[in-house]
C-alpha positions, 0 to 999 in steps of 0.5 A: 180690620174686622168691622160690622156695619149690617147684622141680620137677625131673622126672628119667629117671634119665639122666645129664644128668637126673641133673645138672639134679638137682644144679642144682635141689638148689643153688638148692633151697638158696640159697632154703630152697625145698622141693624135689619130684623127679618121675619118670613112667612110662606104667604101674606094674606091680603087683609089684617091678620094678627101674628101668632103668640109665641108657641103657636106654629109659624105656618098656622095663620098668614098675618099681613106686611104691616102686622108683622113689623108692627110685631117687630117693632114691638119686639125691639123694644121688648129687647131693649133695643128701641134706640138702636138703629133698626129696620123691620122687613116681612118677606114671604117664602121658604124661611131659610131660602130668604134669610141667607138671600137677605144676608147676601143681597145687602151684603150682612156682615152678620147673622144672628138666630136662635138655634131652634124656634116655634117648632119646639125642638130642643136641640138643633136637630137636620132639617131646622132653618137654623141649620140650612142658614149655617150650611149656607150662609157667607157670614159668620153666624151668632146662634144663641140657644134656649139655655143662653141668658134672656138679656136686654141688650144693655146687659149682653157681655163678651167678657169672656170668650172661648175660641177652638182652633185646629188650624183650619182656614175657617179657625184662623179667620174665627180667631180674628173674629175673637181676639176683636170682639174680646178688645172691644169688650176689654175681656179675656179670649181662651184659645183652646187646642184639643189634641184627639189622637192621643189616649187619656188614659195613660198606658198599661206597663207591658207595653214596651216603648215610652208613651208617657215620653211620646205624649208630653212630647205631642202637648209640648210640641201642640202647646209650642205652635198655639204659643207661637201663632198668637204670639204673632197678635198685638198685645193690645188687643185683649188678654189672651189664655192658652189651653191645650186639652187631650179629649174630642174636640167638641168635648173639650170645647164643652167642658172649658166653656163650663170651666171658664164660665164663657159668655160666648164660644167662637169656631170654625165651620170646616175644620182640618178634616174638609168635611161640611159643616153640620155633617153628621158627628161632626165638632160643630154640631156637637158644640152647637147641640151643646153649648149653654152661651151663644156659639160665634161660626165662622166660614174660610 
């Protein structure tokens, strides 16, 4: 059974760290977990500082530990989360280093992040904290993007969720992640299975086999396996949709969580293929470039 008793959240004091904030203060809240809110500097200095607005770049002034929780604090209660059971924590050093230290030493069952913060990029781009925390992280990791709604975390919903499998250790564990997190808000789980190999278009007349046959043997035979394994779940977990797409990966993905209005894109971070996540090119990023609804990665 899938549980979170400790969800991380390492904020910047930005907007959109702040909006992560409120999602992790919603789940914080379905699942009684504790939650620890966690904000790195490279130094502290040793008298009163002040913490820089939002906008201002992190490095720019050292603050002191108590500026800085008391900031926190301030921060929770601006995401509607004063009630939830949270703890304020200011650590000094290399942002990334710290965080996924933090996630494994307590051990956190969760991470939650905006995809880019004070520097201002608006995409997540090689080099961000965010991505070094998702190449290294043991827990899943919820990142929410600029384009997410800015909820309370009164207001934060699940109801809908899209979930890509490719049948890779790390999907199969997504999936889990999904189907549980689609019962708990009594909502509906899209399972999406993208078939990349085969050409949209459909074939020219000289060609002197059927391809048409061919194809729709390959979706039949796609749309048989996705049936069968999540014919395996219990019914009563949540209301369960079975899509299968002919297009890239993160395409599809894209596309049917426009379609289906999700609230919350849930993946795998190594897919089939072996390759690292955030390698250059690959379904992940793209969907984390692109997703406008927070994306839930999930590790083997």
């Amino acid at each position: 059974m899938i549980e979170f008793k400790h969800i991380l959240c390492p904020i910047d004091f930005s907007e959109t760290s702040l909006r992560a904030l409120a999602y992790a203060a919603a789940v914080a809240t379905w699942y009684g977990a504790r939650l620890e809110v966690l904000h790195v500097v490279p130094a502290f200095e040793n008298g009163p500082g002040s913490v820089p607005a939002g906008g201002a770049s992190q490095t720019a002034t050292p603050v002191s530990r108590e500026d800085i929780i008391a900031e926190i604090r301030r921060s929770l209660e601006a995401a509607g989360a004063a009630a939830v059971d949270a703890t304020a924590h200011a650590q000094e050093g290399r942002a990334h280093e710290q965080i996924v230290g933090r996630a494994r030493a307590q051990p956190a069952d969760l991470l939650v992040m905006g995809t880019h913060g004070r520097s201002g990029f608006n995409r997540l781009l090689l080099g961000s904290v965010t991505e070094k925390v998702l190449r290294t992280a043991s827990c899943p990791v919820l990142t929410v993007p600029r384009a997410a709604p800015a909820l309370t975390s009164a207001a934060v919903t699940f109801n809908r969720i899209l979930c890509a499998i490719d049948y890779s250790a790390s999907a199969l564990r997504a999936l889990q992640y999904a189907l549980e997190l689609g019962r708990q808000a009594d909502g509906a789980v899209t399972v999406l299975y993208a078939l990349e190999y085969l050409d949209p278009e459909e074939p020219c007349e000289h060609v002197d086999f059927d391809i048409r046959a061919r194809r729709q043997h390959f979706i039949a035979h796609a749309r048989g396996r996705l049936h069968a394994l999540l014919s395996q779940e219990p019914v009563t977990r949540c209301r369960i949709e079975e899509v299968v797409a002919i297009d890239r990966a993160y395409r599809a993905v894209l596309h049917q969580a426009t379609a289906s209005k999700a609230d919350l894109i849930v993946m795998g971070a190594q897919g089939t293929a072996g390759l690292e996540l955030m390698l250059y090119g690959s379904n992940t990023q793209h969907v984390l470039r692109g997703a406008t609804c927070p994306v839930f990665t999930v590790h083997a």
